[in-house]
Structures are given as C-alpha cells and as structure tokens.
N, C-alpha and C positions, 0 to 999 in steps of 0.2 A: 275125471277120466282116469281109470286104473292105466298100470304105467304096463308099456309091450313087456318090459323085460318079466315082471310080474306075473302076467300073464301066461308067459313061456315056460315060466323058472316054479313057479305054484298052481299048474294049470286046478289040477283037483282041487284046492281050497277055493278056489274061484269059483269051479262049478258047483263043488259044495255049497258054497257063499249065494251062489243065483237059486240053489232050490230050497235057502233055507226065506228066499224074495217069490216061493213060488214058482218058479221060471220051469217050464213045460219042456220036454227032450227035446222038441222043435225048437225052442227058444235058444237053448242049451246050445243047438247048432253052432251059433255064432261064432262060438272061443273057436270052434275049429277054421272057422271061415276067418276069422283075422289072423290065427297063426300062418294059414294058407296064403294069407293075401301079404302078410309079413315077412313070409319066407323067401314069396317073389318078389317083395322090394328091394329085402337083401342082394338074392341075386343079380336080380336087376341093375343096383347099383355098384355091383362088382362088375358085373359087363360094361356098365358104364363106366366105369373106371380104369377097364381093362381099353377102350377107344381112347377116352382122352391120353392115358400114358402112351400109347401106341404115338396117336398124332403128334406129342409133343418128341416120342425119340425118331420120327419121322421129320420133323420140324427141324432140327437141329442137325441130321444129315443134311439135309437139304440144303442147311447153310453152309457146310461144309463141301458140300459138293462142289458148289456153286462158286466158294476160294478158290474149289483148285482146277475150276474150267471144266467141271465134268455138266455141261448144261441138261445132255438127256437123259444124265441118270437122275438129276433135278426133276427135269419136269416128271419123269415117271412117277418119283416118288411124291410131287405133289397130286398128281392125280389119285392114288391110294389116300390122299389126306383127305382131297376133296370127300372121294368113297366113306372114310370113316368119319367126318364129319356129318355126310349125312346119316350115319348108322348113328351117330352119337343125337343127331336130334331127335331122331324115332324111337331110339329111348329113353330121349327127355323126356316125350310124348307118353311113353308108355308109363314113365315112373310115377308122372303127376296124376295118373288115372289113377295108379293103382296104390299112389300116399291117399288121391282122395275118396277111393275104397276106403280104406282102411279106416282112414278118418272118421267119414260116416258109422262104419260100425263101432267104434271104439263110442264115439258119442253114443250112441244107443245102449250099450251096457249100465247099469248101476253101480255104485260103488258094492262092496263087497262087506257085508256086516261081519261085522266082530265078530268072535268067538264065542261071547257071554250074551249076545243077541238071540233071544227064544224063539222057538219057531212061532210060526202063527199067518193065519192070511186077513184076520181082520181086525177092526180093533178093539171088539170083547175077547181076542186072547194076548193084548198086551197084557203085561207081569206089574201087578201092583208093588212097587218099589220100598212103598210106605205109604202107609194108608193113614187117613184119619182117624183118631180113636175117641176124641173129645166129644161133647155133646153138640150137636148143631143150634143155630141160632131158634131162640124160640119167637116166634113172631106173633102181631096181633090178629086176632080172626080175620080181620079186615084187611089183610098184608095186600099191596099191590105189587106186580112184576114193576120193572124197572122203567117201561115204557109207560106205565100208566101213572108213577110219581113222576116219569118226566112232564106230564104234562099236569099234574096237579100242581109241580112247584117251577115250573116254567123253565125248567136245566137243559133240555135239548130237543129239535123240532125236527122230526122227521117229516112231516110233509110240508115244511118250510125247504128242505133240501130238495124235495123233487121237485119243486117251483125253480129252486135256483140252480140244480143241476138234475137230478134222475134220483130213481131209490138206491139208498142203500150212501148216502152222502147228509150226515146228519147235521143240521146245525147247533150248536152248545151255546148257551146264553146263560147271564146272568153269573150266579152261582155254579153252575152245571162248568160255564166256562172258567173258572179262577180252580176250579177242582179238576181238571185238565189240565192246567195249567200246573197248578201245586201237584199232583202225581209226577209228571212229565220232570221238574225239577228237586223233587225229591229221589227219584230211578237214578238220576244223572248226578246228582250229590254223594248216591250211597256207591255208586260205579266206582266215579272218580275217590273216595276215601278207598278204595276199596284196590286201588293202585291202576287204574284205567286212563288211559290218557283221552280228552273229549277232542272228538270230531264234530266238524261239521258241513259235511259234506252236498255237493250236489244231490238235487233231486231226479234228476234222469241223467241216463248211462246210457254207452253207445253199446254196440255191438258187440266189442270184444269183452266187457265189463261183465255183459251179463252174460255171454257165453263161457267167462272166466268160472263163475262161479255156480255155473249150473243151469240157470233158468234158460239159458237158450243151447241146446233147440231143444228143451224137453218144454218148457211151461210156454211158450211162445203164445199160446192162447189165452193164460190165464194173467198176461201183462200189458198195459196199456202203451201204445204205441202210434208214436208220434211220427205218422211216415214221411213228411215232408221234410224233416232234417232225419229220419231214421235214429231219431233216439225213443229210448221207453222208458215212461217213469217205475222208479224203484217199486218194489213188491215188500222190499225191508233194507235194512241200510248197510243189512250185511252184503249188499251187492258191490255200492262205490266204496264203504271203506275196507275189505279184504282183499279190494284192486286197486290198493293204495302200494301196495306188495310184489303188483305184479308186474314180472319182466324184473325180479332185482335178485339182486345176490346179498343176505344177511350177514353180519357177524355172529358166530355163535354167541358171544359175549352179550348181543341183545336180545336172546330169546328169555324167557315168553316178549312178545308184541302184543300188549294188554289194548286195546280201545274202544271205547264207547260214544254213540251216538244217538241225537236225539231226530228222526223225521217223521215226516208225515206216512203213513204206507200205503200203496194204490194195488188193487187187483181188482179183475173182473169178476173174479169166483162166480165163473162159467157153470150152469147147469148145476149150481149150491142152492138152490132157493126152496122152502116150502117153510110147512107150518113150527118149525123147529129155529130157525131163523131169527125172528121177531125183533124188533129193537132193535141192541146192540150184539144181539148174537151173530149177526156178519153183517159187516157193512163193506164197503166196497174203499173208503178211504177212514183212518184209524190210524193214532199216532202210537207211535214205540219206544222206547229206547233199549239198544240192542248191546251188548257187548262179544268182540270178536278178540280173538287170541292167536298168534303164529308161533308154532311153540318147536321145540327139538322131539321128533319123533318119542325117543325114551319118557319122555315128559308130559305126554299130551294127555294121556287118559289120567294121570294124579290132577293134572287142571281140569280138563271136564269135569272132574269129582267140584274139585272146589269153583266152578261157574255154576254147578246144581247146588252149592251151599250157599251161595252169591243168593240167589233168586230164590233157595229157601227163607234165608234170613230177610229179604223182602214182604215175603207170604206170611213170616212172623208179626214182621211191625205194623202188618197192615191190620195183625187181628184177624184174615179171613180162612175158612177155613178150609184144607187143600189137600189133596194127593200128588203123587209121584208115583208115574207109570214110568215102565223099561218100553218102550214099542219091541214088538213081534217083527220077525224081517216083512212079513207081507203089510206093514201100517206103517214103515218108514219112509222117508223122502227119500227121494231118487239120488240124490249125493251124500248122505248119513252112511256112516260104517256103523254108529250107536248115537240113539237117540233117549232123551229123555223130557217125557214131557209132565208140565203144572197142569192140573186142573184144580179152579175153586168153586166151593158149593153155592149156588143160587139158592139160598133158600126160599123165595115166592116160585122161583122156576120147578124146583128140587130136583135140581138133574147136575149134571158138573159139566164147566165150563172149561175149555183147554186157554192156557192163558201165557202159556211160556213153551216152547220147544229147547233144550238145549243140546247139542251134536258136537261128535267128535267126526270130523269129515274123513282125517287122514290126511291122504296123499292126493284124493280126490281133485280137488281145490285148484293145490298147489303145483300137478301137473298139468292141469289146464294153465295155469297162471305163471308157470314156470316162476315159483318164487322155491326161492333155495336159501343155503347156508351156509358158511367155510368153517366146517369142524375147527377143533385144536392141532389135527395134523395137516389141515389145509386141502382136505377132501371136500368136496363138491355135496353137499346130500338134499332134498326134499325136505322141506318146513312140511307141519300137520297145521292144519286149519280147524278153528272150531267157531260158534256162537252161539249164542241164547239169546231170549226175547226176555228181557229184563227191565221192562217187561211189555205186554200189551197191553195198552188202555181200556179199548173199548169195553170188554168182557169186566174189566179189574173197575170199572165204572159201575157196570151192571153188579155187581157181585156187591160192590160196596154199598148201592142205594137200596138193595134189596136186603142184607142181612143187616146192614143200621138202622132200619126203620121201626119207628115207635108210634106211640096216638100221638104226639108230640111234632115228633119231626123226624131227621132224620140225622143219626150221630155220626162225626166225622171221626176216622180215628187219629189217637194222641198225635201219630207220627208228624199226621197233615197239618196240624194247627198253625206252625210258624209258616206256613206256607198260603196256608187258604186264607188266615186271619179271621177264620170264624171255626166255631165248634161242631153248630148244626144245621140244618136246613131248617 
C-alpha cells in the first residue's frame, strides 16, 4: 500500500507511476479522491480533538466548581459535556467511515514502478535484460515434451492426480520424485551458502498475513480458501515468511533480513487454462523455494541486483538455458515497484518458460505490514521488501526432462548428482 504522506508529498510521480501501469484519467481519479478523503480525516480528527480537549477542560472546572459549592454552575457545565460528548461520538462515527474510505482506496492502488521500469501494457513489450546467445539444446528427431517422457519413464502422473484430487495436482513417482526432491534441496543449500537464513514456515495464513503482503484483497480469487477457520493456503511462502516482520520495529544494525524457504505453493490460476498449458506448464499446487530480503531503503535495489545473480548462478549450474526480462509497467504484479523475471527454454516445447520472478516491492509491503527500522540517529523509517522464486519447480522440471534427453535416456545435470544419486533416467 503506498504510504498517504507520499502520496501528498510526490502526487505527480504517482500518477506518472499509474499511467506508466496504464491506469486510464478515470482510474487516475482516485489520488484525488484519497487526498480528498485524507484531507477530511485530517480535519475531522482535529474537530475531534478540538471535543475531547473541550470536555476534559470542562471536566476539570467542574471539579472545581463543585469544591467550592458552586453546584449550578456544575451541572450547567456538565450538561455542555454531555452535549459534546455526544458530538464527539458522531465523529467517532464519522472518522471510521471515512479511515475506512480511505482504506479501501488506498488498497486498490498499485505500487508505483520505479523509474528504470519501461513502459509497456503487455508482455511482448517487457525489455530483454539479457538474452541467451548460446546455441540451444539439440535434440533427437524423436524428442518428446515433458509429459510424454513422464509417462514413458513413469516420473509423474497427472491423471493419477485427478483421481486423487482434480487437474492440475500432479503425482511424481519413482525417479520423477527423488529429482524433486534433489532440486528442492539443492535451491535451499545454494540460498543458505549464499548467506539466507532457512525457514520453515506454515502453510496457510490468516487474514492479515496475506493482506500484509498483497494477495488480499487484490488476488482473493486466485487463493485457495479455507472458510471454516478463514485461513488460505499460501500462493508462495513469501506470504508467512515476510510476515514474520510484521508489526516490528528492526535494528538497523540487522538489515538486510536474508531468508529462504522451502513450501509447497497452491493457486487456483482462475480462467489460465488452454492448450498452452499442458503438463507442468501450470499446475495448480508446485513446490518453490523462495528467498525474501528486508533491507534499509538505500540498499535495496544493489540487493535486488544481487537476488537476480542469486538465481542466475542457479540457471548456470543447472546447465538450462535462460533469459532475463525487465517487466513493462503494464506486465507487473500489483505490489512490484520492479520486477525481473527467469524464463528457461523448452526445447521439445520451443517456447520459454517463466520460472523465477524476482521484485523489489519497496515500501509497498512494509506499510501494509508496518515493519520498520531505528536508523543510527534513532529515527523511525520503513524497511524495503523484496523476493524471488529461487526457484520454481514445476517448469525447472519440465525444462530439464526436455532439454537432457537422448535415445538413451535422460541426463541429469552434474549439479544434481549428490542429490538424486543417479546420473540418468
């Protein structure tokens, strides 16, 4: 949620910021509608302020009156208390309507992209960052997509999932699962050398967790929801562990807040389905391991850099072969100030797969989450939030059974060996 003062203080880079999101002169309206709704809270709360101090130098005559036998100048002026007592409810009344105006709009806004963020509304005009320049994998005539060695070599069962829950929930067996497994624990090996402290965290979050962080109330539909105890399981695990933060006051002395976790991740991915799809191209539950950072403002966009070298040096040991896109303001998530995403080449698909996101949030986050910091001079200020997908399985599955495959089998790379205990499929 951008912060009011920001809002007030930088109106123009704001609205700059919303039409570099696309955002239409109606849409645009808003800033003026929360300064307006801001402006009467202010007051508001100065009226209100202006009853309470009243009733209490009212309150305090009255006691004094009352020493010295003056009874009906007493009652008089408790009746004037009465009076502004109830004036002071009715704009108790009025304040809560009009914080939870305000509220509401402020939630509907997007963060505000960065400077170095390109325009664009979709995502063939994200800014290739760095491209691939190597030769791509050369395969045999007879290459299959990734869903069809799963079931020549028995690695994962999707209509075994829609038996046991619905599509789009795949089962991994055999081989298929110990290489899931060895991924999963290699991500979380190279996090942690990598100075990450490991989480591990619950997998559903209440209410305020995921509204801390964004998904509510923008993705509410696209997360699965447990309404009998009103919790919802994670989408990514940057949900519970960035609201590991929230409601605290840091030292500056311990910024960055490096951490990494390994869960499973659940969405609906509402209205995503067609022939593009297939396989492991979206599935509904997919394991991650994610790393999250709370850093000192000044600092945060030199870490982003080095969380996008984090998950390059990933995309190395894997061997697969990968871009780096800038996202366009009209292709970024709704809490991103800048984003940067992985995608790796399918070679039986021949298309690129997105396989990491990594974002610098801001402030976004951390005003929702009210996590802060005490400078060196003992000033109050807002932590930056950021994460990356470091990475995602599913796709980083696909991408490897398709570009290792041979008449042979299927080669594991070097990375995975101590992990998987075998070389090939």
């Amino acid at each position: 949620m951008l912060q009011l003062k920001t809002i007030r203080d930088e109106k123009q880079r704001i609205l700059s910021g919303l039409r570099k999101r696309n955002w239409t002169s109606q849409q645009l309206k808003v800033v003026d509608n929360i300064l307006l709704l801001d402006e009467n809270r202010r007051s508001g709360q100065k009226l209100l302020d202006d009853f309470l101090a009243e009733q209490n130098r009212l309150s305090k005559q009255i006691g004094q009156m009352m020493a010295q036998g003056k009874k009906e100048e007493a009652e008089a002026l408790k009746a004037q208390v009465s009076q502004l007592k109830e004036k002071s409810k009715a704009q108790e009344d009025v304040q809560r309507t009009t914080e939870g105006s305000l509220e509401t709009l402020l939630y509907s806004v997007p963060n505000c992209p960065h400077k170095t963020v390109p325009k664009g509304k979709t995502p063939e005009e994200n800014k290739v960052a760095k491209d691939w320049t190597k030769p791509f994998p050369t395969l045999p005539e007879d290459a299959l997509a990734h869903w069809d060695l799963a079931k020549k070599y028995n690695l994962f069962d999707l209509e075994l999932g829609v038996k046991l829950t619905g599509a789009g929930f795949p089962v991994y067996r055999g081989k298929g699962a110990r290489l899931q497994r060895a991924l999963i624990q290699f991500f979380l090996d190279e996090a942690v050398k990598a100075g990450f402290e490991e989480i591990a965290p619950p997998l559903l979050v209440n209410e305020d967790s995921a509204r801390g962080t964004g998904q509510l109330p923008d993705k509410e539909g696209q997360m699965y929801h447990c309404t009998v105890d009103n919790l919802y399981l994670i989408p990514t695990a940057e949900v519970p562990v960035t609201n590991i933060v929230r409601d605290e006051i840091l030292a500056e002395k311990d910024l960055p807040m490096k951490m990494t976790a390994y869960t499973p991740c659940f969405r609906r991915e509402a209205g995503a389905w067609g022939a593009h799809v297939r396989g492991l191209n979206r599935v509904h539950q997919f394991d991650k391991v994610e790393i999250v950072v709370i850093d000192h403002p000044e600092q945060s966009y030199k870490t982003h850099q080095s969380m996008v070298r984090h998950v390059e040096k990933l995309m190395v040991k894997l061997a697969l072969p990968y871009r780096i896109l800038l996202l366009c303001g009209g292709d970024m998530g709704f809490a991103s100030a800048k984003t940067y995403d992985f995608e790796v080449w399918s070679a039986a698909q021949k298309r690129w797969l997105e396989v990491s996101s990594v974002s610098n949030f801001e402030t976004f986050q951390t005003n929702r989450l009210k996590t802060r910091f005490r400078d060196a001079n003992g000033q109050i200020q807002m932590a930056h939030s950021l994460n990356g997908s470091a990475m995602a399985l599913a796709r980083i599955v696909a991408a490897l059974l398709e570009n290792n495959q041979t008449a042979e089998g299927i080669n594991i790379p070097k990375a995975l060996w101590k992990y998987t205990g075998f070389k090939t499929i």
